[in-house]
Each structure stands twice: as structure tokens, then as C-alpha cells.
N, C-alpha and C positions, 0 to 999 in steps of 0.2 A: 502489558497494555496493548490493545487491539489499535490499529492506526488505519483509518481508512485514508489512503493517497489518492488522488486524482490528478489529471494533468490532461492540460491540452498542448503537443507542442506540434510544430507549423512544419518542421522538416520531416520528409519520411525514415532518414536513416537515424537521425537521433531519435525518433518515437519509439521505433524497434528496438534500438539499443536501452533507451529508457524502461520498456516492456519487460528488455530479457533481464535487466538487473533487477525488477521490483517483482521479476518470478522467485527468483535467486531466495526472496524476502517473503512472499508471500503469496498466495492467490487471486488469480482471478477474477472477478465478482462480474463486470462491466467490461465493457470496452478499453476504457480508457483509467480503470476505478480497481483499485486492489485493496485487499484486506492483509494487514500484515499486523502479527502476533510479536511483540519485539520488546525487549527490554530496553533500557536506556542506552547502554553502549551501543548496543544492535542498531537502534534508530539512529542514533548519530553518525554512526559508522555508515548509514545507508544516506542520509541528509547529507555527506557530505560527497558521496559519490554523484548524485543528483545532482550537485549545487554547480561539480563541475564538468559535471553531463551538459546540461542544456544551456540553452541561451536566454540568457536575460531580458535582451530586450524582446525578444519575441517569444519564448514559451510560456506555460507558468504551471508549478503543481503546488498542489494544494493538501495541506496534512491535519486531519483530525482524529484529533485522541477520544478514542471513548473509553470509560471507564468500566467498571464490571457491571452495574448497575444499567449502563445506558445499553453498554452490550446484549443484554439478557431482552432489550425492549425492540431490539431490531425486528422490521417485520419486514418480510418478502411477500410481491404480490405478482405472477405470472411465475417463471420458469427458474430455478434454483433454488438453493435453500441456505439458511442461517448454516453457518459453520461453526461448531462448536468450540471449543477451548481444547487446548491438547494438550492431553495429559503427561505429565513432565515426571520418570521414574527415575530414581538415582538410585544405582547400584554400588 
């Protein structure tokens, strides 16, 4: 499942810290906005380092699941591009 994350958080050293874990996960897309490829454990497993990452009462991120369907509808307008699905080979 494809998850696009976004987040606003208020501190500079937990933003960064927040940034370096959801590279860990995924890519880049925005500023503040990552695309991460992840199955169900993966996502939870990442939801919960988040969860006690940041601060409640002042950050927030935000997690949407796109499906294959909605993935394939993504459009980019200015500079980057759709990120394909990677291919998963088992030896």
C-alpha cells in the first residue's frame, strides 16, 4: 500500500528527527510530505515510532493510504515525477 505522510511539527529538532525516520521509510516528494511503499507491519511499525516521536499537543501528521487504483491517478504539476511501484523479486 502506498502512504502518503505529511506533518507539520513546531520544534526544529523533532522535525529533523521526524524527516530522518520517514526517509528510513520512504521518499521525499515535498517538504514536509513523504511517499512510503509499506505493508501492514512496516506501517505500524513506523506509526508507532511517530506516535512517540512527536508531540501531541503541538505537531500533527497525517497518513493516507492510496490504493493501486488511486496510485496510478496521481498527477504531478511542476518539477518531480510519479514514483513507480518497485518491483519486489524473490529468490
Amino acid at each position: 500500500m502506498l502512504w502518503v505522510i505529511s506533518y507539520d511539527i513546531v520544534d526544529d529538532r523533532r522535525r529533523l528527527r521526524l524527516a530522518k525516520l520517514l526517509s528510513d521509510y520512504g521518499h521525499r516528494v515535498q517538504k514536509s510530505v513523504f511517499e512510503c511503499d509499506l505493508d501492514d507491519r512496516r506501517f505500524l511499525a513506523l506509526k508507532n515510532q511517530v506516535e512517540r516521536l512527536i508531540d501531541h499537543e503541538e505537531d500533527s501528521v497525517r497518513y493516507y493510504a492510496l490504493c493501486s487504483r488511486c496510485r496510478r491517478a496521481v498527477e504531478v504539476s511542476g518539477w518531480g515525477t510519479v514514483r513507480e511501484e518497485e518491483e519486489v523479486i524473490i529468490v
